[in-house]
Structures are given as structure tokens and as C-alpha cells.
OpenMM code with the backbone's topology and positions (N, CA, C; nanometers):
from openmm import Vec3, app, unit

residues = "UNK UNK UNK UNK UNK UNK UNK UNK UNK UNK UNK UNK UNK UNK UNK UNK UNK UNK UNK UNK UNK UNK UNK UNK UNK UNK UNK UNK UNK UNK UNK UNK UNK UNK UNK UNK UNK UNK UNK UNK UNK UNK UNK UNK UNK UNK UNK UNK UNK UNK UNK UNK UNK UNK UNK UNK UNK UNK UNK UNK UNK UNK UNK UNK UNK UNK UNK UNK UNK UNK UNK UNK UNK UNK UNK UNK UNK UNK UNK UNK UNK UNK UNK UNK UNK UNK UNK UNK UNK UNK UNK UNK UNK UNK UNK UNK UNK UNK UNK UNK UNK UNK UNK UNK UNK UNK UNK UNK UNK UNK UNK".split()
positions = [
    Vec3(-1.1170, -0.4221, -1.0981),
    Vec3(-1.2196, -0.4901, -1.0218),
    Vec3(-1.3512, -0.4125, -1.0367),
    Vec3(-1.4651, -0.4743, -1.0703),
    Vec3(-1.6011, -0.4080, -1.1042),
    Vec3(-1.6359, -0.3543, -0.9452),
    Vec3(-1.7040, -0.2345, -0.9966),
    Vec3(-1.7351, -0.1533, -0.8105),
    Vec3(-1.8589, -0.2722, -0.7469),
    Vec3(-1.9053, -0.3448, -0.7928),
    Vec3(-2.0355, -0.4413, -0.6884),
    Vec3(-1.9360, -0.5642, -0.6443),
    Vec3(-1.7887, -0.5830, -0.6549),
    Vec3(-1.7465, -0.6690, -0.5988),
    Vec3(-1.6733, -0.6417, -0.4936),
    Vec3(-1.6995, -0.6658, -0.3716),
    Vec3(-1.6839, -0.6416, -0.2718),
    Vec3(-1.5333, -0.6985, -0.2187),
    Vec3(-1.4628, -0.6781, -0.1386),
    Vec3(-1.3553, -0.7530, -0.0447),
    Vec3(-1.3399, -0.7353, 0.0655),
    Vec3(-1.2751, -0.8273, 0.1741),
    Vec3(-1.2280, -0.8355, 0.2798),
    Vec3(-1.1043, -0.6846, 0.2737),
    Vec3(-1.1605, -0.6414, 0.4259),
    Vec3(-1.0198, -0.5310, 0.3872),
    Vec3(-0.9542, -0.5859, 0.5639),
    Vec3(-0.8139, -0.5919, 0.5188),
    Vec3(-0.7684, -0.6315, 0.6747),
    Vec3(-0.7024, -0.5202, 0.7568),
    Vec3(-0.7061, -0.5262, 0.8810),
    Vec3(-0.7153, -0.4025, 0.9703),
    Vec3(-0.5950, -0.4968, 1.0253),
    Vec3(-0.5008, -0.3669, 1.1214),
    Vec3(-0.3939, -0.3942, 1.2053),
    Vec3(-0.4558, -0.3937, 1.3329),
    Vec3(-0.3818, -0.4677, 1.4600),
    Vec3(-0.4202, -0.4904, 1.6006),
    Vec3(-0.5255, -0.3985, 1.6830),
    Vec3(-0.4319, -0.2836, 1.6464),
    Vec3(-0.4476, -0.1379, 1.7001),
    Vec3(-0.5535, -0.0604, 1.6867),
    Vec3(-0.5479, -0.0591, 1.5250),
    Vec3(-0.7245, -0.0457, 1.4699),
    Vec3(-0.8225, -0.1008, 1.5307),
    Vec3(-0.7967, -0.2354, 1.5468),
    Vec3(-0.9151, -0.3492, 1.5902),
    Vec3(-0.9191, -0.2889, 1.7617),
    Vec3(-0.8647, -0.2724, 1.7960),
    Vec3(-0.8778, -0.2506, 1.9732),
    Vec3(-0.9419, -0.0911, 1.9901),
    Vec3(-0.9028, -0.0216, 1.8949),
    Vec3(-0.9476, 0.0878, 1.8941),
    Vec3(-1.0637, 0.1140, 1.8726),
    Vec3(-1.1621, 0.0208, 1.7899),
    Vec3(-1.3103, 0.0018, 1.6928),
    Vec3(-1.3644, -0.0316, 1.8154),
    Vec3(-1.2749, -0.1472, 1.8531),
    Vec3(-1.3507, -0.2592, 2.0251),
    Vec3(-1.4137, -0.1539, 2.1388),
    Vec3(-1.2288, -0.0551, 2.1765),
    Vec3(-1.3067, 0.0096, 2.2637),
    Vec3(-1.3792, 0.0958, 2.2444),
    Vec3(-1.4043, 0.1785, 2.1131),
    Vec3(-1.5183, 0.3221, 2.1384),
    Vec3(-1.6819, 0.2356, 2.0948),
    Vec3(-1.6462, 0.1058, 2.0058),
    Vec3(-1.8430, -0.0040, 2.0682),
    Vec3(-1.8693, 0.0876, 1.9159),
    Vec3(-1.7605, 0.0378, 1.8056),
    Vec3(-1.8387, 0.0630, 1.7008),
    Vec3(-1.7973, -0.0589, 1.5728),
    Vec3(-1.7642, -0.1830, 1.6723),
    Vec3(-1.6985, -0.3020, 1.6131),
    Vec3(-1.7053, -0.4396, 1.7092),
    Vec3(-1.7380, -0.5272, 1.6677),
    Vec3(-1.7420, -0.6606, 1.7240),
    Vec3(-1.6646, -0.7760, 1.6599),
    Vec3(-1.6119, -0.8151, 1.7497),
    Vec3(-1.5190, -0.9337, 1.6848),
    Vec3(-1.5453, -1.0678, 1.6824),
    Vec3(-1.5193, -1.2028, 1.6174),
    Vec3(-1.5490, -1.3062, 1.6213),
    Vec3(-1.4430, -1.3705, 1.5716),
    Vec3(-1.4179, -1.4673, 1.6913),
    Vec3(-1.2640, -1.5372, 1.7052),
    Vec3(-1.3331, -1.6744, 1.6284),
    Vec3(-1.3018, -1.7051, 1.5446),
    Vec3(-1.3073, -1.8707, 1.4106),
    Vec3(-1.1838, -1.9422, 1.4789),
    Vec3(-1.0960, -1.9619, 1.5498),
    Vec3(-1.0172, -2.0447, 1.6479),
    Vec3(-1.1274, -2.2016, 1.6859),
    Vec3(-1.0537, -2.3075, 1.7077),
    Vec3(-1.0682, -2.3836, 1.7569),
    Vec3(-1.0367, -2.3760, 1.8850),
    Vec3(-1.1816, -2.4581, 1.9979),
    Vec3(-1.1140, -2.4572, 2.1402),
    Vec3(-1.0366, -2.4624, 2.1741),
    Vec3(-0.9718, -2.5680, 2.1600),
    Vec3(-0.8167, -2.5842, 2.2019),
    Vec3(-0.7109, -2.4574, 2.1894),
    Vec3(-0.7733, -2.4061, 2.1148),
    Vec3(-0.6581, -2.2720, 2.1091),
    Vec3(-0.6966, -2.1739, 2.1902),
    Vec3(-0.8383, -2.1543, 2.2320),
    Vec3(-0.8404, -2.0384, 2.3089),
    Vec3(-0.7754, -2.0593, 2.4571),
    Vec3(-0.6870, -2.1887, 2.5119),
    Vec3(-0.6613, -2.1778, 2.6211),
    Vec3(-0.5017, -2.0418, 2.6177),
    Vec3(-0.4733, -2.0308, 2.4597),
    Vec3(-0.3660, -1.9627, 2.4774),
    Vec3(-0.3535, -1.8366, 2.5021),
    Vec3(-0.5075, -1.7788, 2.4008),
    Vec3(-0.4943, -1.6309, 2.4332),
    Vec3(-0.6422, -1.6534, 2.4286),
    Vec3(-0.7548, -1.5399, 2.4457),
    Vec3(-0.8396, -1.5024, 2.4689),
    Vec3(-0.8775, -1.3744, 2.4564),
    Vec3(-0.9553, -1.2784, 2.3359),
    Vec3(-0.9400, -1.1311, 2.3400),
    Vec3(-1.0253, -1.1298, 2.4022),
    Vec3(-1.0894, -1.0492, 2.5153),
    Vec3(-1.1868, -1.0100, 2.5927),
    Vec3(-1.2953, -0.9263, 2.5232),
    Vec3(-1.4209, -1.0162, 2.5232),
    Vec3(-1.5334, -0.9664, 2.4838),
    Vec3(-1.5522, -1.0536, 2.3007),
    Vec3(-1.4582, -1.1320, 2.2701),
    Vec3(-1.4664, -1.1998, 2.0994),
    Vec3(-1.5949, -1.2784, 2.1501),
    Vec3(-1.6708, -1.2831, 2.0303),
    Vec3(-1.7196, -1.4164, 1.9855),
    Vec3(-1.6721, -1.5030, 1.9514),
    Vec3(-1.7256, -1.6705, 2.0349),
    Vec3(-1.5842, -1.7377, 1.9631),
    Vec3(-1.7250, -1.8487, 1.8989),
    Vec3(-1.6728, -1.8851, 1.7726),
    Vec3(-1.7371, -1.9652, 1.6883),
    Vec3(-1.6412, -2.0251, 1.5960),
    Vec3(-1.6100, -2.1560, 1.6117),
    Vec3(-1.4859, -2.2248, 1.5773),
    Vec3(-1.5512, -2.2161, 1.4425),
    Vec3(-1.4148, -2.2260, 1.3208),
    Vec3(-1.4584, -2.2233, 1.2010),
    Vec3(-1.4519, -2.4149, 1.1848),
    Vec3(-1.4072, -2.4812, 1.2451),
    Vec3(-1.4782, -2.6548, 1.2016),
    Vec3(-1.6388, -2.6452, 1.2530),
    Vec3(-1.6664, -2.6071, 1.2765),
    Vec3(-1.8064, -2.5797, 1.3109),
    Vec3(-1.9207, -2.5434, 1.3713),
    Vec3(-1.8757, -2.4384, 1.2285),
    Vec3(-1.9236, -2.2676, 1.2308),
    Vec3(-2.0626, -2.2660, 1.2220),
    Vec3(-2.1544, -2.2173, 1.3177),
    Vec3(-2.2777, -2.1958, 1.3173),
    Vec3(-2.3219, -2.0482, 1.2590),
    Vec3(-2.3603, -2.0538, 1.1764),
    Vec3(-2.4295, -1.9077, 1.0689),
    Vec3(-2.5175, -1.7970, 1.2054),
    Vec3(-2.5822, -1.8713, 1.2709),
    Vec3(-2.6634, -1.8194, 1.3555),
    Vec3(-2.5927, -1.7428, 1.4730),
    Vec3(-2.4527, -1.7842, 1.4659),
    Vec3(-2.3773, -1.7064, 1.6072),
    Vec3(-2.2778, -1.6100, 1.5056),
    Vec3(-2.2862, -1.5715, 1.4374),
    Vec3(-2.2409, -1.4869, 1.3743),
    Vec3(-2.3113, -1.3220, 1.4282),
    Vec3(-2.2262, -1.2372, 1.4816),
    Vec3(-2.3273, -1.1253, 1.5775),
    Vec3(-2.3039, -1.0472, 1.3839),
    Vec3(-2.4517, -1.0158, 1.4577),
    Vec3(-2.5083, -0.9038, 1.3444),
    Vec3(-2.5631, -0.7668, 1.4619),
    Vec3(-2.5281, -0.7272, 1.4476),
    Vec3(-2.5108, -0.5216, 1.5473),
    Vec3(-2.4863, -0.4323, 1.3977),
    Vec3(-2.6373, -0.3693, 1.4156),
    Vec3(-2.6581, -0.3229, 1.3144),
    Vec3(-2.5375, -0.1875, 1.3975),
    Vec3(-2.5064, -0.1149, 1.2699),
    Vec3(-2.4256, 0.0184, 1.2876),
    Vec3(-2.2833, -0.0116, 1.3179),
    Vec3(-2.2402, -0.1812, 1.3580),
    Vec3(-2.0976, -0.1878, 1.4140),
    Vec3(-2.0599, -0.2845, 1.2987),
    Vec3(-1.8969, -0.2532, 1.3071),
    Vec3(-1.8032, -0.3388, 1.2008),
    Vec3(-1.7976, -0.4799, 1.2542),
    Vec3(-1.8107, -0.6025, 1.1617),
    Vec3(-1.7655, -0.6876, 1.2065),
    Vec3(-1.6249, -0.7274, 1.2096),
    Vec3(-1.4871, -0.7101, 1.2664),
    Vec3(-1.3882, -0.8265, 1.2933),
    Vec3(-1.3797, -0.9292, 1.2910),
    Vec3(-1.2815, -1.0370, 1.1989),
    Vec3(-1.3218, -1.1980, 1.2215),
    Vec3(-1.1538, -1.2293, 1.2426),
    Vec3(-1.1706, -1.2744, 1.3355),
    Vec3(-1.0125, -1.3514, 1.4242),
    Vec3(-0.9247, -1.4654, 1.4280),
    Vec3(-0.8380, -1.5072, 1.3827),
    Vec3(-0.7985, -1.6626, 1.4227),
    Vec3(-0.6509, -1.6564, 1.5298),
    Vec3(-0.5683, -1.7721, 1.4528),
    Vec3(-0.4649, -1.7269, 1.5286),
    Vec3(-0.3232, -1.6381, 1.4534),
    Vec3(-0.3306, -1.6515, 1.3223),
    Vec3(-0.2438, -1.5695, 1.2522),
    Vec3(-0.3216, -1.5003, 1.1444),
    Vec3(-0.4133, -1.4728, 1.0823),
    Vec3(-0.5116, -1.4233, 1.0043),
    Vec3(-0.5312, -1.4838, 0.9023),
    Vec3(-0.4741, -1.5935, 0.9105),
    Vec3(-0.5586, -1.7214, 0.7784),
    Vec3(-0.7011, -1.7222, 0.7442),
    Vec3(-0.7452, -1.8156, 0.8628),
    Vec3(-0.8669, -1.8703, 0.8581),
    Vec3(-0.9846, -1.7498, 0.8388),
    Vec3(-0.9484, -1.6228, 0.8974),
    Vec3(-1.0021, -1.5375, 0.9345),
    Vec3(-1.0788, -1.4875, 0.7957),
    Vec3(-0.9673, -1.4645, 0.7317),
    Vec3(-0.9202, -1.4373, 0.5835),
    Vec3(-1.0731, -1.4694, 0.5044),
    Vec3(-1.0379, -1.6489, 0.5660),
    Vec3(-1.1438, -1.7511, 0.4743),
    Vec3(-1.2572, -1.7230, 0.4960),
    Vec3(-1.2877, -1.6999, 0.6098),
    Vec3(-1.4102, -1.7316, 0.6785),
    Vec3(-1.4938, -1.5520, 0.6545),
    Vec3(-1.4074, -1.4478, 0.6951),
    Vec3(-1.5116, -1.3411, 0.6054),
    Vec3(-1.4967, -1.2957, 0.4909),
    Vec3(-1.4410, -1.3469, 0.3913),
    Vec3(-1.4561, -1.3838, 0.2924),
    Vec3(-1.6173, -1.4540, 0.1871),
    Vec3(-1.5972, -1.5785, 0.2619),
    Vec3(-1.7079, -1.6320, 0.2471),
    Vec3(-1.8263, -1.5821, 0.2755),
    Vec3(-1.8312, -1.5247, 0.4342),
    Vec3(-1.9586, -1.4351, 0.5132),
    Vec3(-1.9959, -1.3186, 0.4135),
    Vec3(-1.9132, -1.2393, 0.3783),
    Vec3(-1.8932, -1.1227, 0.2381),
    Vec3(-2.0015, -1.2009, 0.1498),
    Vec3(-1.9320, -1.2851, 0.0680),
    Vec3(-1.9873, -1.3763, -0.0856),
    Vec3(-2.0639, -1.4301, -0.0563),
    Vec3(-2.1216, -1.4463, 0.0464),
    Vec3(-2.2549, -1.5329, 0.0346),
    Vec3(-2.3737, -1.4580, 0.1142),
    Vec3(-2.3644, -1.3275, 0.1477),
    Vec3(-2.4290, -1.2356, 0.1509),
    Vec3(-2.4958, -1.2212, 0.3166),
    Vec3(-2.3703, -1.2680, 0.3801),
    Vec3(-2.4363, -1.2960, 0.5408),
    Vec3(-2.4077, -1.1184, 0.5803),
    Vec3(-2.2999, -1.1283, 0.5134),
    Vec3(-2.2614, -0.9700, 0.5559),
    Vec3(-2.2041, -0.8606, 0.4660),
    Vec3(-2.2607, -0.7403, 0.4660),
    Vec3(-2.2615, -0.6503, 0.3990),
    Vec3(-2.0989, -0.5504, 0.3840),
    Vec3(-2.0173, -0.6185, 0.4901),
    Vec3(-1.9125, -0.5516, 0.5097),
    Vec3(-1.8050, -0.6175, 0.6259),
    Vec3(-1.6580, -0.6506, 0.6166),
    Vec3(-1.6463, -0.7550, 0.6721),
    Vec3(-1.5068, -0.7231, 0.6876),
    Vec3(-1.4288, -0.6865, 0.8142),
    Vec3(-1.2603, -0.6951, 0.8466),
    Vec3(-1.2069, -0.8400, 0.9169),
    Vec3(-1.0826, -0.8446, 0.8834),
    Vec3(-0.9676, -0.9803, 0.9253),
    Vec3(-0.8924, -0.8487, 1.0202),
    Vec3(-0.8950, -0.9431, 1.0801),
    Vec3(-0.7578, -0.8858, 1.2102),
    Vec3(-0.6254, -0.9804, 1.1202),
    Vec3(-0.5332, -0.8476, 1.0587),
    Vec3(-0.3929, -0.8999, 1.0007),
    Vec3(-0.3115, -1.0063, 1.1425),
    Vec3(-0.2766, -1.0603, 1.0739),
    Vec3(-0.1856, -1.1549, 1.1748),
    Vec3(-0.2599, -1.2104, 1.3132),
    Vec3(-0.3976, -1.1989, 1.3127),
    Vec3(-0.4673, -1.2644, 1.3886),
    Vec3(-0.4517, -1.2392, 1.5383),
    Vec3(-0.5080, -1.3652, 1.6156),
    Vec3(-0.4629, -1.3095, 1.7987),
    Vec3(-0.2756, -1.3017, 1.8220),
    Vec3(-0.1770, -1.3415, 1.7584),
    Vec3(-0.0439, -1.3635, 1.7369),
    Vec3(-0.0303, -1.2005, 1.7496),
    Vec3(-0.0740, -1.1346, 1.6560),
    Vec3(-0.0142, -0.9821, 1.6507),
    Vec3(-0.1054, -0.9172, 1.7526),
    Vec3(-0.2078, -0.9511, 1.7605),
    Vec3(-0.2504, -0.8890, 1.8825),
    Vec3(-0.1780, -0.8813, 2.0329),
    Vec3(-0.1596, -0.9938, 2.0099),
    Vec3(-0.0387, -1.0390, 2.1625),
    Vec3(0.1027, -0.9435, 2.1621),
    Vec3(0.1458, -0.9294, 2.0296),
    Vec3(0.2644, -0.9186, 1.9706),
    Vec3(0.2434, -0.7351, 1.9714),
    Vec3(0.1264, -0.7131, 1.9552),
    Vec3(0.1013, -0.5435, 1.9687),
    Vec3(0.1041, -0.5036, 2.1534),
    Vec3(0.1094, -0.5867, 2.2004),
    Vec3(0.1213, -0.5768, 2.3529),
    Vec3(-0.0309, -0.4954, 2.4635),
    Vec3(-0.1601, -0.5930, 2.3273),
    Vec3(-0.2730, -0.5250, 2.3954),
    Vec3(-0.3042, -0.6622, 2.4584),
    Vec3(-0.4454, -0.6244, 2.5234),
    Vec3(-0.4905, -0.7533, 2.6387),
    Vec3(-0.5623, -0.7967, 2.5957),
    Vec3(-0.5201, -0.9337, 2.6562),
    Vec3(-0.5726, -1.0538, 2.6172),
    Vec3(-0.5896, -1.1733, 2.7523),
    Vec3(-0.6362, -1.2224, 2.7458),
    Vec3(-0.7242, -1.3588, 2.8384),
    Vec3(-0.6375, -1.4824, 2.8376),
    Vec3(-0.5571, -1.5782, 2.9445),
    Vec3(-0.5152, -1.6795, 2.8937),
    Vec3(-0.5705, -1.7756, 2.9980),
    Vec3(-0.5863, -1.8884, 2.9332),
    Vec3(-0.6640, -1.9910, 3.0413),
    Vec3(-0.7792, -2.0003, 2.9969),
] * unit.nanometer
topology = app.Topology()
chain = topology.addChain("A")
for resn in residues:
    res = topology.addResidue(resn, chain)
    for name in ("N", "CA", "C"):
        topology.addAtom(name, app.Element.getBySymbol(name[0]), res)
């Protein structure tokens, strides 16, 4: 792989909660409404990836972005794309999405 091509690198639960709490990482849940009645990570951005507004994408200069779904599909897709089309300079998937988050037995929001 040539060094100017960039990739998604995916992070485990633990990592991600760990980035969250010391405020050197922000997350953004790509979920559809309907799904956030199940879980909810406290403090995500939520910006459904059917339609995804470019403009709610948090840009915090100095912090990692996280991008969320419900098993790490969409997540996958979506900073992926943010990467390649030059919204962002650097870009993590939460592996297995809010599912392993739940499943790592950290907190989460339901309702």
C-alpha cells in the first residue's frame, strides 16, 4: 500500500471509552433513529447515515474522531468515505459497533 493512502483503523469498545473519557476523542453514532431507542452512548453525535449532513460531522481540532453504528458496518462505510473525500484527516470505527459496546459491559442510554 503506497504511504499517502490512508485507512480506517478500527478500535475495540474499551479503547473508544477510554479516548471518550480522558476528552481526546469524539464519537458519531451513523444509526438510524429508530435504533437509538435501544442503546444510546452518552455524549455520541448522532447523524443518521440515510441522511448524513457533512456539516454535523464534529471537527475538534486535537481529538480523534470515532464513527458508530450498530455492529460496525455502516461505520466502516461512512469513515471511510469521510477519510477519501478529505472531510477528515484521520478517522476510527468502533469494531462491532454499539452491540460490543453493550457487550463490553460499558454505559450506555436506553430510551
Amino acid at each position: 500500500m503506497p504511504s499517502d493512502m490512508k485507512s480506517v483503523v478500527e478500535i475495540d469498545a474499551v479503547t473508544a471509552k477510554a479516548w471518550l473519557d480522558d476528552g481526546s476523542a469524539v464519537l458519531l453514532d451513523v444509526r438510524e433513529d429508530p435504533e437509538l431507542t435501544d442503546a444510546r452512548i452518552p455524549g455520541a453525535v448522532h447523524n443518521a447515515m440515510s441522511a448524513f449532513d457533512f456539516d454535523n460531522v464534529p471537527k475538534e481540532p486535537g481529538k480523534k474522531l470515532i464513527v458508530t453504528c450498530a455492529h460496525g458496518v455502516r461505520s466502516m462505510q461512512v469513515a471511510d468515505y469521510l477519510l477519501h473525500q478529505g472531510i477528515v484527516d484521520e478517522v476510527y470505527s468502533l469494531a462491532g459497533g454499539v452491540v460490543a459496546w453493550a457487550q463490553a459491559g460499558l454505559p450506555y442510554d436506553q430510551g
